[in-house]
N, C-alpha and C positions, 0 to 999 in steps of 0.2 A: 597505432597512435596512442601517444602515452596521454592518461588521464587527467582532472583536476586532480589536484591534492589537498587534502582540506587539514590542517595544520591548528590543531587547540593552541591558544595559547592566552596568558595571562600575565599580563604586564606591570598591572600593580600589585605590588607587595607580593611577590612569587616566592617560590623556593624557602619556605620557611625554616626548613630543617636544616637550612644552611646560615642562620642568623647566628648560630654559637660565630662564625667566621666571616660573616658578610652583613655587612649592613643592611637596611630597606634599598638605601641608592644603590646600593653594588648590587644587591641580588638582582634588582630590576635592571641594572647594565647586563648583569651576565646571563640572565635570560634571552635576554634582547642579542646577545653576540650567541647562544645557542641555536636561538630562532632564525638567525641569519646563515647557520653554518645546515642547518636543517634544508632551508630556501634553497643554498648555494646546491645541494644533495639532488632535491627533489629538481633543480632545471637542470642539470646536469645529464638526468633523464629525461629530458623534453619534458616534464609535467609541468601542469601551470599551477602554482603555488595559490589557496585560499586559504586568508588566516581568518580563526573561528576565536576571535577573541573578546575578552568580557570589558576592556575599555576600546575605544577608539582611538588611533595613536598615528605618528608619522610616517605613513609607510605609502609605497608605490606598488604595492599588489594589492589585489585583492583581498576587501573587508567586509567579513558578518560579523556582527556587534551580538553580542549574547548578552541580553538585556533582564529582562524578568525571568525568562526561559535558565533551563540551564544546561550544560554541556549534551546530555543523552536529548533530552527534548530537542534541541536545536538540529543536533546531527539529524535527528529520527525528522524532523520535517523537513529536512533537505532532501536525503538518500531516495523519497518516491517521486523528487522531481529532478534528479540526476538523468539528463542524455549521458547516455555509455558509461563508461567503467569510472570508479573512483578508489581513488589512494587516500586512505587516512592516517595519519604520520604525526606524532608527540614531537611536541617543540623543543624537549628536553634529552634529542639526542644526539650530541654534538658530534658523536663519530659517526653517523651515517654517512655513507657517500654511495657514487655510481653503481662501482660494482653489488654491494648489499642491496639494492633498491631492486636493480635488473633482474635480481635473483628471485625477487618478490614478485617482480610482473612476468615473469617467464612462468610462474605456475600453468598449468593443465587444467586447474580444479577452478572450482566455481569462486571460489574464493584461498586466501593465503593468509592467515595470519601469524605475528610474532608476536611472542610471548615476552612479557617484564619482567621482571624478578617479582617474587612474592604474589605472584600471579595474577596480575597486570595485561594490560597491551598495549602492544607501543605500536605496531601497525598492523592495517588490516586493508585488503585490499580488494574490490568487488566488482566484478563482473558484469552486476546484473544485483546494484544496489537496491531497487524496491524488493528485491524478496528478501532483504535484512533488515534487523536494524539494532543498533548497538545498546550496550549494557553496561558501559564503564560503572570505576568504581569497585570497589573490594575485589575478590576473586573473579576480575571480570574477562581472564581466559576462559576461563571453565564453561563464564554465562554465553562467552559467544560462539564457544565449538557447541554447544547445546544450542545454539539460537537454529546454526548451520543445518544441526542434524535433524530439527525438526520442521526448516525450511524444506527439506531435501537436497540441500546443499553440497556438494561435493569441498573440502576442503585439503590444503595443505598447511602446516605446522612448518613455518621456517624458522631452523636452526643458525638463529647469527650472532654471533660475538658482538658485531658494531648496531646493528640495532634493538640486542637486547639490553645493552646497555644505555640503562638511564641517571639520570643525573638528580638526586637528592640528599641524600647527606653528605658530608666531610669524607667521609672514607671513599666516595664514587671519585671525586676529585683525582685519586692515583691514578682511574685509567685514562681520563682527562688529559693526564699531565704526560704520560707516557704514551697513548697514542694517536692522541689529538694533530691535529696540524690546521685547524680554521680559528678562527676568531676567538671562541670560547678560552682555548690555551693560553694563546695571545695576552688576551685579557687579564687569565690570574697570574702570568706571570707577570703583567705590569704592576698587580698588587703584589708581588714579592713571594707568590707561591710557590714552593718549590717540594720539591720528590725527601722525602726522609725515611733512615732506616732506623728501627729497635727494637733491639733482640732477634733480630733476623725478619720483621716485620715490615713491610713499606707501608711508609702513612705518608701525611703532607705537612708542613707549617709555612707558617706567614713570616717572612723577616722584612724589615726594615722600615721606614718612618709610617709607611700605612699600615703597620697592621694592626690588628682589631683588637 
């Protein structure tokens, strides 16, 4: 039986480092179409989507509003009242899908986590959530294979292209554009995003009446 998934997310004024390229309305559109290519990921493995987000907003799954609390506090008072296993999964991975997920819940170990660039996580997934609890936030691989080790936790370290890729700058947009296929893509090409090459390098630019 596949888990809850409890899914951070923030809907106003997100994605800041994408404002050289995207407006406040657009970042908050294009979070909101990562957040649902995430969704589409996470039921595709029978898991039931919980969004852990800091406004209240229109949606038909499941809402924890992170109020005064804040992202580590909120998870950390859920995880010792989780019945069975749970899936934690970053709203800002638009290329997650089935197979990468599976690969995640098929671990052995007590737990599985995947690493973000800059060393991050972007998911982690728990067996036996009260003997954890998270540590986002700066170097917060490091803090949680150390969280593991001193639970006496057994872990796995998944190596994946599609969910170690996250979505913050300008430059993340290439793998976006190239191997995307849900909504996220969709979406910057209706703003006119498109693949660009210089000097043998792939970047991205905006053309036509919307661009920024």
């Amino acid at each position: 039986m596949c888990p809850h998934a409890l899914i951070p997310y923030k809907p106003v004024n997100p994605k800041t480092r994408l404002s050289c390229v995207l407006s406040q309305e657009e970042r908050e559109l294009f979070a909101r179409a990562m957040l649902s290519d995430v969704i589409y990921a996470v039921r595709d493995v029978n898991c039931s989507p919980v969004i852990v987000g800091t406004e209240l907003f229109d949606s038909e799954d499941i809402q924890i509003t992170v109020t005064d609390a804040d992202l580590n506090q909120t998870l950390n008072s859920l995880l010792p009242q989780a019945v069975g296993e749970i899936l934690i999964v970053m709203a800002d991975l638009p290329l997650a899908d089935a197979p990468s997920l599976r690969r995640v819940l098929s671990t052995k170990k007590d737990i599985a986590v995947v690493p973000g660039r800059g060393g991050g996580t972007n998911v982690i997934y728990l067996k036996e959530p009260h003997r954890f609890h998270v540590d986002y936030y700066g170097t917060s691989f490091l803090k949680h294979i150390k969280i593991a080790e001193d639970a006496g936790l057994s872990y796995d370290v998944i190596d994946s292209f599609r969910l170690h890729t996250d979505i913050d700058e300008k430059e993340d947009l290439v793998e976006l554009l190239i191997h995307g296929t849900g909504k996220s893509r969709a979406y910057l090409e209706e703003l006119g995003f498109v693949l660009s090459v210089e000097k043998g390098r792939v970047g991205v630019e905006r053309k036509g009446k919307n661009s920024k």
